[in-house]
C-alpha positions in Angstrom: 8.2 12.4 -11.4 8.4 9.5 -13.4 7.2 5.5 -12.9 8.9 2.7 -15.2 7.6 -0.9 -14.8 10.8 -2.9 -14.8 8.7 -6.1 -14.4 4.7 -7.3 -14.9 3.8 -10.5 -13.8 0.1 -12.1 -14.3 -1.2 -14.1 -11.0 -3.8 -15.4 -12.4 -4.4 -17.7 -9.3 -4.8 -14.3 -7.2 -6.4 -12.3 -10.2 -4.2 -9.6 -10.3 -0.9 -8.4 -12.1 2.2 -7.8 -9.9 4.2 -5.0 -11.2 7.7 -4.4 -9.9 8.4 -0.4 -10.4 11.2 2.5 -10.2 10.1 5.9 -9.8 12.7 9.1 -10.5 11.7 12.1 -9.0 14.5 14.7 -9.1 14.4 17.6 -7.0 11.8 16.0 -5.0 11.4 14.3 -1.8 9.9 10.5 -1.8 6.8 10.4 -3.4 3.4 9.8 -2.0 1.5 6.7 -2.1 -1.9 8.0 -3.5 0.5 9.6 -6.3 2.3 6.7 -7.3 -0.9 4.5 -6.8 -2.4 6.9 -9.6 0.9 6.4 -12.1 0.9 2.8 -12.3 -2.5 2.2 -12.4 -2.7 4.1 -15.7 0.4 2.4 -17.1 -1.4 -0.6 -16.0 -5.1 -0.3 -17.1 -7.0 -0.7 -13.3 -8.8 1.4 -11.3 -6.5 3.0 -8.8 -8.7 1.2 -5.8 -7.5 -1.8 -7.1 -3.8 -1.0 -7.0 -2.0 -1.6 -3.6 1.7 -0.8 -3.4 3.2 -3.0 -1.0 6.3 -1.7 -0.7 8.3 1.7 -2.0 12.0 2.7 -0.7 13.9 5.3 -1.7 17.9 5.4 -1.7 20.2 7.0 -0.2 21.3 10.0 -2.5 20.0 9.4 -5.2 16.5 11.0 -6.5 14.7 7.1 -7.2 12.7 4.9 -5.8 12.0 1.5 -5.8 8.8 -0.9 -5.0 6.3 -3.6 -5.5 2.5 -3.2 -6.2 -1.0 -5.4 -6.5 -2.9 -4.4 -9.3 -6.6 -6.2 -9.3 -9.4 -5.2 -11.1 -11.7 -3.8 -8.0 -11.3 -2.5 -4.8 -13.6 -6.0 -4.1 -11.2 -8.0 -5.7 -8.3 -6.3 -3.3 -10.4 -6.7 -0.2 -10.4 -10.6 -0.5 -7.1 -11.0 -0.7 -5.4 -8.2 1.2 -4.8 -7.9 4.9 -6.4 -5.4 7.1 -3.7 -2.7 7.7 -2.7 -2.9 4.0 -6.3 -1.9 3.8 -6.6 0.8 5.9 -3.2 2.3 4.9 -4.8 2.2 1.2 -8.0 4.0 2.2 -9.8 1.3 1.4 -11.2 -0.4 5.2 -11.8 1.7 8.3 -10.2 1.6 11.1 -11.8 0.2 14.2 -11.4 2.0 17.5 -11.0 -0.2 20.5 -12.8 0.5 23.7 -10.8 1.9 26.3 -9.8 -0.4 28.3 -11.4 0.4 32.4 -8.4 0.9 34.8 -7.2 -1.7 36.4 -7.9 -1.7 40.1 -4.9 -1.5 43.0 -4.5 -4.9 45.4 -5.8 -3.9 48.6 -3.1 -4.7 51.5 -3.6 -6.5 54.2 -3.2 -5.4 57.2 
């Protein structure tokens, strides 16, 4: 599998580079996250923490993939910024368990 960066873009404001990326894989089925997550941040220069993909879709017959991806400089940096289930879909933030919720009691009829 391959990853080109068909466009970088600085946010300074946000400190992080937004990368616009197309992946090949031939023969293969639609890569992983973690995997691509490791690809771009090496073409990149950050940690891999740092780098959220926000998006990735494949086409329809055709072995590529397209997406978009965050690259800060720390997972800290990302955790600032980033919402919740981004978060937790990245690894980065557990997820919270709710309390199960007591059952809800029947009307009594009257009689």
């Amino acid at each position: 599998m391959e990853v080109e960066i068909v466009r970088k873009h600085e946010n300074n404001l946000l400190k992080r580079v937004d990368v616009t990326f197309k992946a090949v894989h031939p023969k293969e089925k639609t890569p992983q996250r973690t995997i691509v997550r490791d690809k771009i941040a090496g073409i990149v220069g950050k940690p891999r923490d740092g780098v959220i993909i926000a998006y990735m879709r494949s086409h329809f017959g055709t072995p590529t993939s397209e997406g978009f991806a965050k690259c800060y400089d720390s997972a800290d940096d990302a955790k600032k910024t980033e919402p919740k289930f981004i978060l937790i879909r990245h690894g980065l933030a557990e997820k919270v368990a709710k309390a199960a919720a007591a059952p809800a009691k029947a009307p009594e009829k009257k009689k």
